[in-house]
C-alpha positions in Angstrom: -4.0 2.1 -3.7 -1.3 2.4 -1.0 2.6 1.9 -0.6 4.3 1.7 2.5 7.7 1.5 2.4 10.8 1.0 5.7 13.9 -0.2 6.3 15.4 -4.0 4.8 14.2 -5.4 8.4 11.9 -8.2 8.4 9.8 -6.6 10.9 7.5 -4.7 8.2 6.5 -7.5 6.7 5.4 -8.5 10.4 3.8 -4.8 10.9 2.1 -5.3 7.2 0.4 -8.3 8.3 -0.4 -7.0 11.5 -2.6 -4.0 10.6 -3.9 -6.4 7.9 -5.5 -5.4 4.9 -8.1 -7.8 4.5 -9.9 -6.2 7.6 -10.1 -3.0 6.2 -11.4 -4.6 2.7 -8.3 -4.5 0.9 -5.4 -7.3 0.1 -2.2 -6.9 0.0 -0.9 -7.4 -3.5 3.0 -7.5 -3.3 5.8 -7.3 -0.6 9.0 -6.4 -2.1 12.5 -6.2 -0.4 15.0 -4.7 -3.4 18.6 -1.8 -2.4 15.9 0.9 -1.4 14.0 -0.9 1.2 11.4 -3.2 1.9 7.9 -2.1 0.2 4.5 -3.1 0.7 1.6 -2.6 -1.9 -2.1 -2.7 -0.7 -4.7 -2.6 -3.2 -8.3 -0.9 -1.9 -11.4 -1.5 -4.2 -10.7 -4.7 -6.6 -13.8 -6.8 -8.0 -15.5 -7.9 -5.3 -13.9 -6.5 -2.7 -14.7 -2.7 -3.3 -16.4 -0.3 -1.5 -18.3 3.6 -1.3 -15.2 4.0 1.4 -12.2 2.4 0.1 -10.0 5.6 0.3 -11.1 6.0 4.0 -10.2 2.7 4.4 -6.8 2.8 2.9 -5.7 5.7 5.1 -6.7 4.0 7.9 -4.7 0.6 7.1 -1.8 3.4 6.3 -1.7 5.4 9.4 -1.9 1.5 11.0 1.3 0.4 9.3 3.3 3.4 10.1 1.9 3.1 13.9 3.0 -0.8 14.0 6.3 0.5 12.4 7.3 2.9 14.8 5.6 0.5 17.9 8.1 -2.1 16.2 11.1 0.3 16.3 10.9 0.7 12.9 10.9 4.3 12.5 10.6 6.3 9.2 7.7 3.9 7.5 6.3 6.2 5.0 3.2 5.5 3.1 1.4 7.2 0.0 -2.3 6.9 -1.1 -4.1 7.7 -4.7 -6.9 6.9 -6.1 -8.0 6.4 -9.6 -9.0 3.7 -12.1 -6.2 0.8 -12.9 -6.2 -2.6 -14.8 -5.8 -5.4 -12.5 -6.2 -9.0 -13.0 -4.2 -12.1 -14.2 -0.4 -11.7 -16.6 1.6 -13.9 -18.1 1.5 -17.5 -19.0 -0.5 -20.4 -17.2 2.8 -21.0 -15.9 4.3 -18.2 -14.1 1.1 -15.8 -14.1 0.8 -13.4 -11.3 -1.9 -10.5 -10.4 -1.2 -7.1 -11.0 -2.2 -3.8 -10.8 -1.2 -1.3 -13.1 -2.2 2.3 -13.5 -1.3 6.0 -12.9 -2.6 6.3 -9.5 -0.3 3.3 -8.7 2.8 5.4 -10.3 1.3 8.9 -8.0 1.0 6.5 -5.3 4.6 5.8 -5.5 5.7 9.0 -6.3 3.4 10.4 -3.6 5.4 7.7 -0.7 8.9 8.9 -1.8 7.9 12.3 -1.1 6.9 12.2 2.2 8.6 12.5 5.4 9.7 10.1 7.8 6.8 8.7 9.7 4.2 9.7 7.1 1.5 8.7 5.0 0.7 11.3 2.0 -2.7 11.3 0.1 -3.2 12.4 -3.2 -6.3 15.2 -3.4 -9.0 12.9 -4.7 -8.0 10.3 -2.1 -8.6 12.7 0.9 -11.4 14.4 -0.5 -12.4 10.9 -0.6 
């Protein structure tokens, strides 16, 4: 599971699409623009969509995002990985349900994006082991 996180600009939601998940087997579960920035969440290994490699495979669609961020002038994209199990799958009612992914290596994966410099993507130990 990955974060990448930049500025309120519009252009990482372009740089998000352009490294797209989906061709490094992932989706891309949530884009969020709040007071600390725009945020992108990429999920790596969902039913039917997972495999031996996903960690690999998430790193690579992260260094992507923070190369299309700084080729975009965006610089300062920072990203952060971790692996682990987490529930995912359909809340709420029939009428305002949504898909979500909720675990611990989400929170690490969070924590693990904050913490990293400018122009970085951070890993947690079992996702570069990985």
């Amino acid at each position: 599971m990955e974060i990448v996180r930049g500025g309120t600009d519009p252009r990482l939601a372009r740089a998000a699409r352009g490294a797209d998940s989906r061709a490094h087997g992932g989706a891309l579960r949530q884009f969020l623009v709040d007071d600390k920035g725009s945020v992108a969440i990429a999920v790596f290994g969902l039913p039917s969509m997972s495999h031996a490699d996903d960690a690999r495979r998430a790193v690579t669609f992260a260094v992507e995002v923070v190369a299309a961020l700084e080729a975009g002038g965006l610089a300062g994209g920072r990203a952060g990985i971790a692996t682990g199990d987490a529930f995912c799958g359909a809340v709420g009612p029939e009428t305002r349900c949504e898909y979500a992914v909720y675990g611990d290596c989400v929170n690490v994966a969070a924590r693990l994006m904050t913490l990293s410099s400018r122009s970085d993507v951070s890993g947690s130990k079992s996702s570069v082991l990985a």
